[in-house]
ZAPADREN-942845 format. One record per residue: x, y, z of N, C-alpha, C, O, CB in turn; residue in three letters. Coordinates in nm, 2 decimals. Atoms other than C-alpha are relative to their C-alpha. Glycine has a CB too. Example, Ala and Ser with C-alpha at 12.3 -4.5 7.8 and 13.67 -1.06 7.14 Angstrom:
ZAPADREN-942845
PT    n.u    n.v    n.w   ca.u   ca.v   ca.w    c.u    c.v    c.w    o.u    o.v    o.w   cb.u   cb.v   cb.w res
PT   0.09  -0.12   0.00   1.23  -0.45   0.78   0.09   0.12   0.00   0.19   0.12   0.07  -0.10   0.00   0.12 ALA
PT  -0.09  -0.11   0.00   1.37  -0.11   0.71  -0.08   0.11   0.08  -0.03   0.22   0.09   0.04   0.05  -0.14 SER
END
This chain:
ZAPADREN-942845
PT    n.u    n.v    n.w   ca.u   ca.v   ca.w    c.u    c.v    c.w    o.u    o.v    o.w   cb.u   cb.v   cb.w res
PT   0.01  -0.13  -0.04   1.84  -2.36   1.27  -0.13   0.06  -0.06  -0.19   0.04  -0.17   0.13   0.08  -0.05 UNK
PT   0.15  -0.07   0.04   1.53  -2.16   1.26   0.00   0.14   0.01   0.06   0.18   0.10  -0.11  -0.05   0.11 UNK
PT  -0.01  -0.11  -0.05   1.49  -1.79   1.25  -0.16   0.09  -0.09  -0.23   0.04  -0.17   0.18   0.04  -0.03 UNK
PT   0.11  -0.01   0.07   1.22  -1.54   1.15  -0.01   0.14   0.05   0.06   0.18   0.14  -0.11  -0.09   0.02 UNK
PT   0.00  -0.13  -0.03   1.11  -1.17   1.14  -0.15   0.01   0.00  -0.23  -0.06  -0.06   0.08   0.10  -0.11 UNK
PT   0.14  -0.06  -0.02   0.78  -1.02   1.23   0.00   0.12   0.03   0.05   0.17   0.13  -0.07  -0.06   0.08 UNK
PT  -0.02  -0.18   0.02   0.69  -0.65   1.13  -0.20  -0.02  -0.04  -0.28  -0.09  -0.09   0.16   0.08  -0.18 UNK
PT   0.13  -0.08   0.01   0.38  -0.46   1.14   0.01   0.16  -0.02   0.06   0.24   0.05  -0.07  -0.02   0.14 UNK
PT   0.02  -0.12   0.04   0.32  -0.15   0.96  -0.11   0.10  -0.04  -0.18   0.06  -0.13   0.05  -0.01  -0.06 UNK
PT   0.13  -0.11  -0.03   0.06   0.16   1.01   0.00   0.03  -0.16   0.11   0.04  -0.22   0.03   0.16   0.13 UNK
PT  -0.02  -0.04   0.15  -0.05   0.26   0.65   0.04   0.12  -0.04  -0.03   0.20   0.03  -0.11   0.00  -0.06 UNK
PT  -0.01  -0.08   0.08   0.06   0.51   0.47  -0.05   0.13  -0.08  -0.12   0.11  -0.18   0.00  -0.05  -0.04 UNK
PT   0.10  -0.11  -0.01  -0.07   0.84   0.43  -0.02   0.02  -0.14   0.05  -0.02  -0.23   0.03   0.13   0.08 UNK
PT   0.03  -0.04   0.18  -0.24   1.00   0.11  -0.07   0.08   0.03  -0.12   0.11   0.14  -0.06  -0.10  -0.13 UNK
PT   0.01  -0.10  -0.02  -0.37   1.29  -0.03  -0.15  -0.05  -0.10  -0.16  -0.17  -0.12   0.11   0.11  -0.02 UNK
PT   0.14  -0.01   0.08  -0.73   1.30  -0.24   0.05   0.11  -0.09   0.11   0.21  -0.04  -0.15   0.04   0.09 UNK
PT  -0.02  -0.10   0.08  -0.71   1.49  -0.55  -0.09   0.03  -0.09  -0.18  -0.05  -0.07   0.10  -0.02  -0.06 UNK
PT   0.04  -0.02   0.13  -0.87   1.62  -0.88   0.03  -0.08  -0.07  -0.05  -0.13  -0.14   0.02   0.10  -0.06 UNK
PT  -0.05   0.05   0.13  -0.65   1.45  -1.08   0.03   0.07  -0.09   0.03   0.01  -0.20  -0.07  -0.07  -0.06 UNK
PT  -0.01  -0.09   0.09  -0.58   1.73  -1.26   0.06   0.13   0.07   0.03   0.15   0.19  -0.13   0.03  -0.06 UNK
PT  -0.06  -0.10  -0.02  -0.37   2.05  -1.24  -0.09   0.13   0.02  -0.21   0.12  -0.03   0.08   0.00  -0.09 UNK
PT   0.05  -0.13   0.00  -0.49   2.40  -1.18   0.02   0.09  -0.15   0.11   0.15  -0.20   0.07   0.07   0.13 UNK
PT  -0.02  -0.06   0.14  -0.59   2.51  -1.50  -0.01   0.18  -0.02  -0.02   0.24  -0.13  -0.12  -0.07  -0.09 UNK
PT  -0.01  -0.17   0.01  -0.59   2.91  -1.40   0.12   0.02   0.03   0.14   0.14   0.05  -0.08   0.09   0.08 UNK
PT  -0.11  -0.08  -0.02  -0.22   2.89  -1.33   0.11   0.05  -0.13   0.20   0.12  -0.12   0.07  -0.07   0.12 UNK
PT  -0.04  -0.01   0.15  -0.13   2.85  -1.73   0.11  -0.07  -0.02   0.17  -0.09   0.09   0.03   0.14  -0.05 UNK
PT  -0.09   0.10   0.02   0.13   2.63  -1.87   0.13   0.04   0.10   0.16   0.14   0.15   0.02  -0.01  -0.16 UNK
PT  -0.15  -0.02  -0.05   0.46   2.58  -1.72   0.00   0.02   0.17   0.10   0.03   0.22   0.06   0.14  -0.09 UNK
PT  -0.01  -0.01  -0.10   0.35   2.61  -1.38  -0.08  -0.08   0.08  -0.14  -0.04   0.17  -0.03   0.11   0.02 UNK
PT   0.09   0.17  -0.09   0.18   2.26  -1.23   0.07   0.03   0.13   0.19   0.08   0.16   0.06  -0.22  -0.07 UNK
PT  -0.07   0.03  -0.17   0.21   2.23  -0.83  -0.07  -0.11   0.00  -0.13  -0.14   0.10  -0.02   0.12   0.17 UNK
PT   0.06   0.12  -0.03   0.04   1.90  -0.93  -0.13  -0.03   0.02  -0.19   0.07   0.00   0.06  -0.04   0.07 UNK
PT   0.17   0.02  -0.01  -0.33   1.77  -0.86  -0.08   0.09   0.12  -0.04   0.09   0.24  -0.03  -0.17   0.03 UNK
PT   0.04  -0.09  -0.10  -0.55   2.03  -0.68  -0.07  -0.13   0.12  -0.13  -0.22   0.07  -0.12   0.13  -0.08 UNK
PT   0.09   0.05  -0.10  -0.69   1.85  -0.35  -0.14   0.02   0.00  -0.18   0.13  -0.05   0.03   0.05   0.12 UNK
PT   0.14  -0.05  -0.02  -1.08   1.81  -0.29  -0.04   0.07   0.07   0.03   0.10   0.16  -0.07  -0.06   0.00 UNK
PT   0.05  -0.05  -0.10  -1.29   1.98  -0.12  -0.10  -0.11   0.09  -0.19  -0.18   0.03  -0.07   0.13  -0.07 UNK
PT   0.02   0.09  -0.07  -1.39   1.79   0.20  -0.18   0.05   0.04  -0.19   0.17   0.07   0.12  -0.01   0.12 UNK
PT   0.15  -0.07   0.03  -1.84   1.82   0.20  -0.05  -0.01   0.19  -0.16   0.03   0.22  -0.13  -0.11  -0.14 UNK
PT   0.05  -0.02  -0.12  -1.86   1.77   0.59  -0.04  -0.13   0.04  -0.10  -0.14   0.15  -0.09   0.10   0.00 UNK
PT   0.10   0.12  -0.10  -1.97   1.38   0.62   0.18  -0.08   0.03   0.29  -0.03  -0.01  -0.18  -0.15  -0.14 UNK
PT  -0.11   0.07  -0.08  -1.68   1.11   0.79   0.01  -0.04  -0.20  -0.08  -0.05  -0.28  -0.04  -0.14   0.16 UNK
PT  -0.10   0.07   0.13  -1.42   1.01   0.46   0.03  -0.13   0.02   0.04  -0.21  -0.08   0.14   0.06  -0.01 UNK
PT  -0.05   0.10  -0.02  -1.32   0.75   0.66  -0.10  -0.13   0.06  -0.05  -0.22   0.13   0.10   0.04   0.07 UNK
PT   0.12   0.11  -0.03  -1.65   0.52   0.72   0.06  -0.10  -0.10   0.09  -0.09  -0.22  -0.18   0.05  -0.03 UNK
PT  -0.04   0.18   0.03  -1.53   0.15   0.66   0.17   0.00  -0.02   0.21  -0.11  -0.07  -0.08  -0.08  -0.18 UNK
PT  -0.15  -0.02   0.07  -1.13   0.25   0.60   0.03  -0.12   0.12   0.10  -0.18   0.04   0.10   0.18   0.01 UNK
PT  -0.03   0.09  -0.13  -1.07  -0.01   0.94  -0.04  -0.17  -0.09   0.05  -0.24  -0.12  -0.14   0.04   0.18 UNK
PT   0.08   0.10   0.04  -1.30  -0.30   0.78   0.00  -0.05  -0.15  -0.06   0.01  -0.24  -0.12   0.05   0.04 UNK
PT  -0.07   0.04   0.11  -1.13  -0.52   0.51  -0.06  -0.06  -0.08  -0.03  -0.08  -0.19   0.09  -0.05   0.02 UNK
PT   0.13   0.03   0.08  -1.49  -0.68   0.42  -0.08   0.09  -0.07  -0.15   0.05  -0.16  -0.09  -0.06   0.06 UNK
PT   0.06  -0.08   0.12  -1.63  -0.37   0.28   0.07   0.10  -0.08  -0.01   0.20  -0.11  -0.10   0.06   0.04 UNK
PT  -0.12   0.00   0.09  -1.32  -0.26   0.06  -0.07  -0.03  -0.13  -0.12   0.06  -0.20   0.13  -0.11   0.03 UNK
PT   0.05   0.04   0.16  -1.43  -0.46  -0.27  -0.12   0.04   0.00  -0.17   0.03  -0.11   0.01  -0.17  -0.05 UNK
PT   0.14   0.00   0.07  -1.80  -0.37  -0.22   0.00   0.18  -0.02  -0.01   0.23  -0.13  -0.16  -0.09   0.12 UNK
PT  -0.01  -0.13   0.03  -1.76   0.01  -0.17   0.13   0.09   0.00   0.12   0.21  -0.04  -0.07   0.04   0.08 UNK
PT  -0.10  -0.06   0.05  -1.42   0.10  -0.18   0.14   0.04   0.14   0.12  -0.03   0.24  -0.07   0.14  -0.08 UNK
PT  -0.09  -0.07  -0.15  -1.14   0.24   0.11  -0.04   0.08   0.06   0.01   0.07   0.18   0.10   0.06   0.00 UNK
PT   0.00  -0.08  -0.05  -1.26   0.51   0.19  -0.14   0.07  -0.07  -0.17   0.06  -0.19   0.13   0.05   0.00 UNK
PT   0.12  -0.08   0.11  -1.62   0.73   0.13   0.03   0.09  -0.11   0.09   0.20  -0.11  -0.08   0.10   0.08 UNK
PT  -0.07  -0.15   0.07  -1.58   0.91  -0.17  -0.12   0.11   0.00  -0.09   0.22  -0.05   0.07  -0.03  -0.19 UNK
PT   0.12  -0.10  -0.01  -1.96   1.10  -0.11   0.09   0.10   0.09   0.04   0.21   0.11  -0.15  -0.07   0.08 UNK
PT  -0.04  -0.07  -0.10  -1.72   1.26   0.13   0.06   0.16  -0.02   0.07   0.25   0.06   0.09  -0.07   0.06 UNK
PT  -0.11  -0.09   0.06  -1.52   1.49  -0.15  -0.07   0.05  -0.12  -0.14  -0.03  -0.18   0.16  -0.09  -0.04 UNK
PT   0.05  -0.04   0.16  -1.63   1.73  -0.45   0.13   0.08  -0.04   0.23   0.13   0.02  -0.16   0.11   0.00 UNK
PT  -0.09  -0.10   0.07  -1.44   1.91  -0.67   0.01   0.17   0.04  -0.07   0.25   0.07  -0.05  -0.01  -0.12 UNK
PT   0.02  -0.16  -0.04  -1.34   2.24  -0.61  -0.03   0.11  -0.20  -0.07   0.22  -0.24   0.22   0.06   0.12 UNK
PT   0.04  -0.05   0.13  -1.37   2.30  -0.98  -0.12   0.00  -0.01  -0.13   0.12  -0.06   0.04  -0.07  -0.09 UNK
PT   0.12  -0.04  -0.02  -1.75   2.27  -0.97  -0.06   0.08   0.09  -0.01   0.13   0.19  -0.04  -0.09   0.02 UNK
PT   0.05  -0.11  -0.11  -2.01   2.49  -0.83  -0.04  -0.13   0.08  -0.03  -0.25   0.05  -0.13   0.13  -0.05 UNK
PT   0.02  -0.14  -0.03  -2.14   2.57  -0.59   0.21   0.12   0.06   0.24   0.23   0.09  -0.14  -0.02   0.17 UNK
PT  -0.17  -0.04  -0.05  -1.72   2.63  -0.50   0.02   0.11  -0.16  -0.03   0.11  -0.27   0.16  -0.20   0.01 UNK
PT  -0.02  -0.14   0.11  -1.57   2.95  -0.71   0.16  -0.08  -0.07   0.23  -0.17  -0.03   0.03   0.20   0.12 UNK
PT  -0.12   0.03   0.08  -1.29   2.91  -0.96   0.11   0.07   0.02   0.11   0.19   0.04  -0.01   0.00  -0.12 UNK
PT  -0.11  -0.07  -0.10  -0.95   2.96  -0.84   0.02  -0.09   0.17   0.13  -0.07   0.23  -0.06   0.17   0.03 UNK
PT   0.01   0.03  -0.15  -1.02   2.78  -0.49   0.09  -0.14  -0.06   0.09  -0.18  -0.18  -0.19  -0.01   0.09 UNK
PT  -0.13   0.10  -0.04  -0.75   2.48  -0.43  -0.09  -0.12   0.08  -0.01  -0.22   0.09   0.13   0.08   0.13 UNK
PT   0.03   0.10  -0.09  -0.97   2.24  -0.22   0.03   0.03   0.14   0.12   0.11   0.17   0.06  -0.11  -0.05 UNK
PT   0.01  -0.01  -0.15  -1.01   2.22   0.15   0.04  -0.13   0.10   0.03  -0.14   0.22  -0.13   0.04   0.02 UNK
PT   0.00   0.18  -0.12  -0.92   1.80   0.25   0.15   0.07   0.01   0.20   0.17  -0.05  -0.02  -0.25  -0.09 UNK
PT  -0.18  -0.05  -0.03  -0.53   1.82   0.40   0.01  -0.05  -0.07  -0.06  -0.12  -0.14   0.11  -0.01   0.11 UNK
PT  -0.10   0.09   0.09  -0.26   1.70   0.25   0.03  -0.12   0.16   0.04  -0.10   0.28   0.18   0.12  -0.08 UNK
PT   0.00   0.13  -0.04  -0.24   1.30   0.35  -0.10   0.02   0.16  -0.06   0.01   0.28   0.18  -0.08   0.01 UNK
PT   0.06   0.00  -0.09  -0.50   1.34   0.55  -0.10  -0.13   0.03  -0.17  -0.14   0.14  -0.05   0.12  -0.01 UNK
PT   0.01   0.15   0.01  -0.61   0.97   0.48   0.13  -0.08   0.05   0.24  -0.03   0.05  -0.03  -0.03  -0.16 UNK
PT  -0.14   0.09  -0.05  -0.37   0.66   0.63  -0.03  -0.15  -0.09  -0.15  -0.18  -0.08   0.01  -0.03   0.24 UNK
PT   0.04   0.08   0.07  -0.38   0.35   0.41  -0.03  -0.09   0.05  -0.05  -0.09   0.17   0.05  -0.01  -0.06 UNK
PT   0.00   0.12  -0.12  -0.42   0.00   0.50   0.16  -0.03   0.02   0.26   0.00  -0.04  -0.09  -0.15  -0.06 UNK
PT  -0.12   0.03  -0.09  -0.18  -0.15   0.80   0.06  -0.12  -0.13   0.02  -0.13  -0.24  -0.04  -0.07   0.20 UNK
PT  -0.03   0.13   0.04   0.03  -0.47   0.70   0.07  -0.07   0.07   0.18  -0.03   0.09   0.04   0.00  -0.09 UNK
PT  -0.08   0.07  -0.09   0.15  -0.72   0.91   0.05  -0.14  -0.09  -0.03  -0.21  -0.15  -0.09  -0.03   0.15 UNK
PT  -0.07   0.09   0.07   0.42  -0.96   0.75   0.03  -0.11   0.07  -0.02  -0.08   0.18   0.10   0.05  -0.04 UNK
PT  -0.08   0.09  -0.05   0.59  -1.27   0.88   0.13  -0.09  -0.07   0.10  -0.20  -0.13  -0.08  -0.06   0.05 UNK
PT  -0.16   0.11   0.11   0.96  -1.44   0.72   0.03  -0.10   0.08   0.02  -0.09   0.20   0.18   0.08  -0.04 UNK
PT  -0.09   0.07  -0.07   1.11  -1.71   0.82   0.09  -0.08  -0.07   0.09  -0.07  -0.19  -0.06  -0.09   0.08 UNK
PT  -0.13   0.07   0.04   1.41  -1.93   0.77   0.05  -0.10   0.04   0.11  -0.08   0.15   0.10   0.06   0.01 UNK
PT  -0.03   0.07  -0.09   1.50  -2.27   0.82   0.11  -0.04  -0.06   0.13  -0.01  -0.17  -0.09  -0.09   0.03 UNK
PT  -0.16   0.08   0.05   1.85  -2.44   0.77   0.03  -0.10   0.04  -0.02  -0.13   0.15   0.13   0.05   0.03 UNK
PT  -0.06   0.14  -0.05   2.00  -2.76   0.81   0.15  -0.04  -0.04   0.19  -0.06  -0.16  -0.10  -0.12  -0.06 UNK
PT  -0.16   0.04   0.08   2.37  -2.86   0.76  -0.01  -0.14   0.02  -0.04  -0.20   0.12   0.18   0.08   0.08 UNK
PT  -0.10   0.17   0.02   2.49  -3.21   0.67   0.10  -0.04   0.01   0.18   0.04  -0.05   0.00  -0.06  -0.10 UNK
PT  -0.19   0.02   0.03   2.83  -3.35   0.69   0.00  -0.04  -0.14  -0.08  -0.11  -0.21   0.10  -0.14   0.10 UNK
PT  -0.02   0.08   0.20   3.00  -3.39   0.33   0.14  -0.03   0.04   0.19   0.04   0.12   0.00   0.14  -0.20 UNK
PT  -0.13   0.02   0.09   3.32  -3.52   0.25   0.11   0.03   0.17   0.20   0.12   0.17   0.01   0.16  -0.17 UNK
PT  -0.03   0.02  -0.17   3.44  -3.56   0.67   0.15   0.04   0.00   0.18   0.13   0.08  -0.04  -0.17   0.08 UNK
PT  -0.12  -0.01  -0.01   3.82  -3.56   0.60   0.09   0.15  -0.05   0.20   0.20  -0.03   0.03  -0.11  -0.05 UNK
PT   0.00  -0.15   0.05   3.75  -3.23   0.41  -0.04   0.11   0.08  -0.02   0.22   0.04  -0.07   0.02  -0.12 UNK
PT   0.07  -0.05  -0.08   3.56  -3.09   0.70  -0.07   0.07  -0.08  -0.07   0.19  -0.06   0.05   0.07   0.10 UNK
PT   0.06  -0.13   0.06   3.35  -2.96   0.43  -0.16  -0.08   0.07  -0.18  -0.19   0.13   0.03   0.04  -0.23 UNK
PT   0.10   0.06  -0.03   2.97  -2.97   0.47  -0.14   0.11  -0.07  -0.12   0.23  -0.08   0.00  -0.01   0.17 UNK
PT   0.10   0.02   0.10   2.61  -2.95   0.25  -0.06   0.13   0.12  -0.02   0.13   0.24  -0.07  -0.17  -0.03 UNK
PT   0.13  -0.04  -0.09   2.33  -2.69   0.40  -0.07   0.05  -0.11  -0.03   0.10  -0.22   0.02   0.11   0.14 UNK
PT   0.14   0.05   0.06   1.98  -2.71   0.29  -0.04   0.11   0.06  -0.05   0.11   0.19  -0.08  -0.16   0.03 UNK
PT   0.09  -0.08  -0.07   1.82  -2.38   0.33  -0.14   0.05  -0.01  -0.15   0.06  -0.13   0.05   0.08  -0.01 UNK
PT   0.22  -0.07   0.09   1.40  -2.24   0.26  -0.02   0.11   0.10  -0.03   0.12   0.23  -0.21  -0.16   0.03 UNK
PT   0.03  -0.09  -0.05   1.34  -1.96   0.33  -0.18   0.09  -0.02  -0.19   0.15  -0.13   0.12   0.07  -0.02 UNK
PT   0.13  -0.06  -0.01   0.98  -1.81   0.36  -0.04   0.13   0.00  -0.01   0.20   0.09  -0.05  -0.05   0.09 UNK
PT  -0.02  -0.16  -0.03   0.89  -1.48   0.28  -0.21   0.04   0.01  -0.28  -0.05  -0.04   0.12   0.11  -0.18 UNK
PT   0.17  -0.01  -0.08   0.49  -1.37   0.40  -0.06  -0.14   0.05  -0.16  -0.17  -0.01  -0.13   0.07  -0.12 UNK
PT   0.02   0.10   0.00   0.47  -1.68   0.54  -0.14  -0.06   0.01  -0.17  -0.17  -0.04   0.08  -0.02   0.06 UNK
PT   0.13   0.07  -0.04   0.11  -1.71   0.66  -0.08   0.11  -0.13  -0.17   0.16  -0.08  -0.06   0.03   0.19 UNK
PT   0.02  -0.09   0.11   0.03  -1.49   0.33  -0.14   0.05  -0.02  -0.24   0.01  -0.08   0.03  -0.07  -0.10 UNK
PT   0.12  -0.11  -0.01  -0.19  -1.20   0.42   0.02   0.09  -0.10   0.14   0.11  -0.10  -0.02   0.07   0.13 UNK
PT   0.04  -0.05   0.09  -0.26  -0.99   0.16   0.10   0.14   0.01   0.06   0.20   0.11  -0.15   0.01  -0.01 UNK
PT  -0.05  -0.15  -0.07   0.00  -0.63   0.18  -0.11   0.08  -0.10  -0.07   0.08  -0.21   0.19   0.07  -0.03 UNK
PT   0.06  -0.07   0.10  -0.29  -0.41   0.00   0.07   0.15  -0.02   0.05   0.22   0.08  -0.14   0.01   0.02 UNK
PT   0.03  -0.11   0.03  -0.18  -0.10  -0.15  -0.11   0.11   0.01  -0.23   0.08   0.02   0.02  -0.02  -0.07 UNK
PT   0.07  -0.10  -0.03  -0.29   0.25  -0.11  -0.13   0.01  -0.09  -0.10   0.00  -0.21   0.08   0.10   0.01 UNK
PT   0.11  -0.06   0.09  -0.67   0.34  -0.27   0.05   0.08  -0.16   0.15   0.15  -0.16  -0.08   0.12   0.10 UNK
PT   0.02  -0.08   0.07  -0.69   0.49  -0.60  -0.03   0.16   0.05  -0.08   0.17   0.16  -0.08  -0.05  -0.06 UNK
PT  -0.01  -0.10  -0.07  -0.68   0.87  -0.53  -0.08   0.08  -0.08  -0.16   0.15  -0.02   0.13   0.05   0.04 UNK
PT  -0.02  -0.08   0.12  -0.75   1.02  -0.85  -0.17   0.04   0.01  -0.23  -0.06   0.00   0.08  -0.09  -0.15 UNK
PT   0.15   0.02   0.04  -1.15   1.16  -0.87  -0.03   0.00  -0.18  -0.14  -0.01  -0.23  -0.09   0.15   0.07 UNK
PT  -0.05   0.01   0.15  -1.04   1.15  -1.25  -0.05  -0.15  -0.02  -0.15  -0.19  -0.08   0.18   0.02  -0.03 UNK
PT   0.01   0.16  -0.05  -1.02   0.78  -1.16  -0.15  -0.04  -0.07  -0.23   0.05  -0.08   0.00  -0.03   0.22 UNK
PT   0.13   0.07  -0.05  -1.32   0.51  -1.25  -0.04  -0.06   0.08  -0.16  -0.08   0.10  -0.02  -0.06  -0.03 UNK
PT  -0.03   0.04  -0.08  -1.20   0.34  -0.98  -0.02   0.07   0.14  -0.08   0.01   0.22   0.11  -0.04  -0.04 UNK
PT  -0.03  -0.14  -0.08  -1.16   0.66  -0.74  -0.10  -0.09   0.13  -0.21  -0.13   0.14  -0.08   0.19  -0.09 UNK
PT   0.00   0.06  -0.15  -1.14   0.50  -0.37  -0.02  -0.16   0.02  -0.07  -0.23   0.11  -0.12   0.07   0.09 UNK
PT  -0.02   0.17  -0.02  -1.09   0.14  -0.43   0.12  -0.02   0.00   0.20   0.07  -0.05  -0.07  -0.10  -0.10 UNK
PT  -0.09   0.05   0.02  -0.83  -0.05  -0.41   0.07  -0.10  -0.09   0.06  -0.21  -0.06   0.01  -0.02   0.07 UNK
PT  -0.06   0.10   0.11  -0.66  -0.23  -0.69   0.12  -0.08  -0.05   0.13  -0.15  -0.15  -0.02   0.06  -0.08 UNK
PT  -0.13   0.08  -0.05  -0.31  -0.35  -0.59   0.01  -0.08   0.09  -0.10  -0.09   0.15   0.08   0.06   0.04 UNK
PT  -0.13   0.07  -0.11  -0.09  -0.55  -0.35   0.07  -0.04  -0.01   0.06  -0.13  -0.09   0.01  -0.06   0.07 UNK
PT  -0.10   0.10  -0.03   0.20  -0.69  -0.26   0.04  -0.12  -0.07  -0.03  -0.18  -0.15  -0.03  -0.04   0.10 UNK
PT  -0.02   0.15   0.04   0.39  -0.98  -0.33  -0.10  -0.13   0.07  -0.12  -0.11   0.19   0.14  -0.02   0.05 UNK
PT   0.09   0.11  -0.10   0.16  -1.30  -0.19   0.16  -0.09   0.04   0.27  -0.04   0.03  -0.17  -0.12  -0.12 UNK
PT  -0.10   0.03  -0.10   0.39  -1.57  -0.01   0.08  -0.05  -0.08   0.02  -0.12  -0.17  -0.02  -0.09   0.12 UNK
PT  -0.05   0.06   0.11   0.71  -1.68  -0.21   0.09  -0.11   0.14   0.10  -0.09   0.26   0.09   0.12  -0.15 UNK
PT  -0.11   0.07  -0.05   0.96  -1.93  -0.10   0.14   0.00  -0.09   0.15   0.05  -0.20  -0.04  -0.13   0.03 UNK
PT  -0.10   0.00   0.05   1.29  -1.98  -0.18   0.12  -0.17   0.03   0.16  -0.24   0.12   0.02   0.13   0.06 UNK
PT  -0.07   0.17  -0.05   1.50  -2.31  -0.20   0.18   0.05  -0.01   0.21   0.13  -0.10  -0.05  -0.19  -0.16 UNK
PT  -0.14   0.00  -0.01   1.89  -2.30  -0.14   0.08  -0.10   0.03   0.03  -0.16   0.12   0.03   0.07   0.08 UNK
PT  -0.07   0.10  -0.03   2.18  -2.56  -0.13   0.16   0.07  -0.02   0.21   0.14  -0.11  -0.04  -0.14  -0.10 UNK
PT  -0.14  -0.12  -0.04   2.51  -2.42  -0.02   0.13  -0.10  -0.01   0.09  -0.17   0.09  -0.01   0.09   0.20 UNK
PT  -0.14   0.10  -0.06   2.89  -2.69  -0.01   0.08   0.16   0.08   0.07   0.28   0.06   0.14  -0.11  -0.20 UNK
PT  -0.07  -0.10  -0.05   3.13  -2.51   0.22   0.13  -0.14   0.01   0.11  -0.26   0.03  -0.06   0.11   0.15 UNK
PT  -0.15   0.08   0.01   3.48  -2.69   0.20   0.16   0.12   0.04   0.27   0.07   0.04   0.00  -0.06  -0.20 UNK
END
């Protein structure tokens, strides 16, 4: 017996941040990392293209300043949306093979030999970019996924 799943998935949206809270709203009141301010050039030059990832990152980060710096006034929140980035896709593949044996014939019991395969042709799932401009990292990628595991199984049924 043979069987198997194949899935494909659109990435994952995200947001660009400071990395840091809004320090004029005073303790006790975080809504979490302010967004950047977006400077007008494409964010998303090379986000498609999985060869220039490790040399410059996921996504432009020339694209984003702080809203905490000038020339931007203090108090301002940033201007990129929220998840207005999509991460990378991932396309998986499992499979599953089985085999039963006869055991023990007068018992009608019987042996099966299972493996099961999980990313089988083992493409990389990368996680989303670093987000953080806090970050050293800030728009690379530095995760993924499991790579391909298998699995061995031996089952009696009696």
């Amino acid at each position: 017996m043979v069987s198997g799943i194949v899935g494909y998935s659109s990435g994952t949206p995200f947001s660009v941040t400071t990395g840091s809270a809004a320090p004029w709203l005073g303790a006790g009141r975080d809504i979490g990392s302010l967004r950047l301010n977006l400077t007008g050039t494409n964010p998303c030059a090379g986000c498609a293209s999985r060869d220039s990832w490790a040399r410059t990152g996921y996504f432009n980060t020339a694209a984003y300043g702080s809203p905490l710096l000038a020339p931007y006034t203090y108090g301002t929140f940033g201007n990129s949306g929220r998840n207005s980035l999509v991460g990378p896709s991932s396309f998986n593949t499992d499979m599953s093979v089985a085999k039963n044996f006869p055991f023990l014939p007068r018992e009608k019991a019987k042996i099966q030999f299972r493996a099961d395969i999980f990313n089988l042709f083992n493409r990389v799932p990368f996680n989303n970019p670093t987000t953080s401009l806090a970050s050293s990292v800030f728009g690379k990628i530095t995760s993924a996924g499991a790579a391909r595991q298998v699995q061995l199984a031996l089952r009696v049924s009696f």
